[in-house]
C-alpha positions, 0 to 999 in steps of 0.5 A, spaced: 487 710 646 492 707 651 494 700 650 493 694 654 499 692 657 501 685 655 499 679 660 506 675 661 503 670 657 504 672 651 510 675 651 514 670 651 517 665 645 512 659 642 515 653 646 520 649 642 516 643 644 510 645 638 515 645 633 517 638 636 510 636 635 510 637 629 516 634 627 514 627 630 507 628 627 509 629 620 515 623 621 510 619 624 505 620 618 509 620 612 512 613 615 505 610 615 504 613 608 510 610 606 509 602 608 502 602 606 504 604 600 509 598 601 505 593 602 500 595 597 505 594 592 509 587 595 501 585 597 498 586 590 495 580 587 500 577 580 499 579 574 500 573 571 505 572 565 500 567 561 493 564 562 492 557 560 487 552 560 489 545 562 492 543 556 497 548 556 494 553 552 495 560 552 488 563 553 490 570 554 496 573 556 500 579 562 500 584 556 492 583 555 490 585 560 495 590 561 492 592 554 484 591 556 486 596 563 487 601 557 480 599 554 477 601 561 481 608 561 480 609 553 472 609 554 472 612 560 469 606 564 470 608 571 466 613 570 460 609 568 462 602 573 467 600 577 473 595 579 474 592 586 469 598 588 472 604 586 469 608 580 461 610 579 455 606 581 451 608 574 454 601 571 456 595 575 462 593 578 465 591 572 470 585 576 463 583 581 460 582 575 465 578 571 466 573 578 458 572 578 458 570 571 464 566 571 461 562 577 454 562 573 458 559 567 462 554 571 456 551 575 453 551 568 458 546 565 459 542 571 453 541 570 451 538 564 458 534 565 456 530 571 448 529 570 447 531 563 442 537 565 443 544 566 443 547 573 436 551 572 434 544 571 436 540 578 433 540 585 436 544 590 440 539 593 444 538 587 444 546 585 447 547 593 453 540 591 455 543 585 455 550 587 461 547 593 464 544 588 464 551 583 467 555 590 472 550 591 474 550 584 475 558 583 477 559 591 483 554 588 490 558 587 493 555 580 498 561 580 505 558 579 510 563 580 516 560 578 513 559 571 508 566 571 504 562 569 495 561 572 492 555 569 485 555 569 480 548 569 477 545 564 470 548 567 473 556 568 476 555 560 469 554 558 466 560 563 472 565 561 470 563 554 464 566 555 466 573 557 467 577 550 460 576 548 457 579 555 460 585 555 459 585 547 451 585 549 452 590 554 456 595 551 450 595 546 445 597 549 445 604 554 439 602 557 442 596 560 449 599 561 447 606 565 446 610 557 453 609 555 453 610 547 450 605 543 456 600 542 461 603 545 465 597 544 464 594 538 471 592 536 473 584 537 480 586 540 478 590 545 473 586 547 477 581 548 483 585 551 477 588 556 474 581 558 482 579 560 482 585 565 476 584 568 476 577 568 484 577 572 480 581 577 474 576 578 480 571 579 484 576 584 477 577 587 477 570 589 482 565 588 485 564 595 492 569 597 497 563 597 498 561 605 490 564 607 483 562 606 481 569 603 482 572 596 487 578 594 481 583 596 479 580 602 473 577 600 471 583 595 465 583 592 460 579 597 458 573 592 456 567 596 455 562 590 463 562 589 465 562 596 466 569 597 464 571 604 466 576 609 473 575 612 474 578 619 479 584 617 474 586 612 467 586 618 473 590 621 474 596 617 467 596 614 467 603 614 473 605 609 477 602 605 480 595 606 483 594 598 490 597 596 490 603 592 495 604 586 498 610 583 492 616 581 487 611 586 487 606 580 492 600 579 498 601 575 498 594 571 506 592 569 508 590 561 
């Protein structure tokens, strides 16, 4: 059979100018990677060295919260929950759940200073002033950088107090956890060092970011009874992700 005759098209050499495409792609593409990348580091939200309450007491300590990370991995419980929406969906966000029950216990406290009563017992227009004072309390960025240090107020010492003895209750029971095994964590220590991690990234998730009106996470979660509303840049970029990823998809906590 006689070959076809080649078309002077394809005889020639492949233009230089695809090999520059590449080039100025790849370029382009790992310069965008590598300021991201930059960003996400110099943009993350403090570990704080200690927390203290308002008298200077060490309620938990940088090294704690490191340690509770540790936890969440030990146990496995990014396939069971999530921080900062990454993670599985059979348990809660474990930093969502952390903030509502800090501005539940917050408001709870303020109330029983202020009238005597606790919130379920007021009318609504008490409820709505105390739920703004406990958004201002909590939005209010108490990290000191010059001394690492994040100081809590009287009402958050009370709520964070709380922390260890919900995730003891539900790490009990599997049919209100997404069926972990029975008492999974049961340990003090570790349940102390969990509700310090998860209890820094309810802090991150809404404490203001020095200089803005929104929160290391943009907003993230939505929980409008702390103050945590939709920004802008979050409406924006609803379609992917507008939290910083961190090594392996998960945050690397410094010692």
């Amino acid at each position: 059979m006689t070959a076809l005759p080649e078309s002077p098209e394809d005889s020639g050499d492949l233009s230089r100018w695809w090999l520059r495409a590449i080039g100025i792609v790849m370029v382009i593409g790992f310069g965008l990677l590598l300021t991201i990348t930059f960003l996400a580091y110099r943009n993350a939200p403090p570990i704080p060295g200690k927390v203290v309450d308002a008298q200077g007491v060490t309620l938990f300590t940088g090294a704690d919260i490191s340690d509770g990370q540790t936890v969440f991995l030990k146990y496995g419980l990014m396939d069971n929950g999530s921080i900062w929406g990454h993670g599985a969906y059979l348990g809660p966000d474990y930093s969502a759940q952390a903030l509502h029950r800090m501005g539940l216990d917050t408001v709870d406290v303020l109330a029983v200073e202020q009238t005597g009563k606790r919130f379920t017992q007021l009318d609504a227009i008490q409820q709505a002033g105390l739920q703004a004072q406990t958004a201002v309390i909590l939005k209010q960025n108490r990290y000191d950088a010059t001394t690492d240090t994040l100081i809590l107020t009287p009402a958050e010492t009370r709520a964070w107090a709380q922390q260890p003895g919900y995730w003891s209750d539900y790490f009990r029971d599997p049919a209100g956890n997404g069926g972990l095994k029975p008492n999974l964590i049961s340990d003090p220590a570790e349940l102390r060092h969990f509700a310090a991690f998860v209890s820094w990234a309810a802090w991150a998730s809404v404490a203001n970011r020095p200089g803005e009106n929104y929160a290391y996470t943009n907003n993230f979660p939505y929980d409008p009874t702390v103050g945590n509303l939709p920004t802008s840049g979050a409406v924006l970029w609803r379609g992917g992700r507008t939290l910083p990823r961190r090594t392996g998809g998960f945050l690397r906590l410094a010692a």
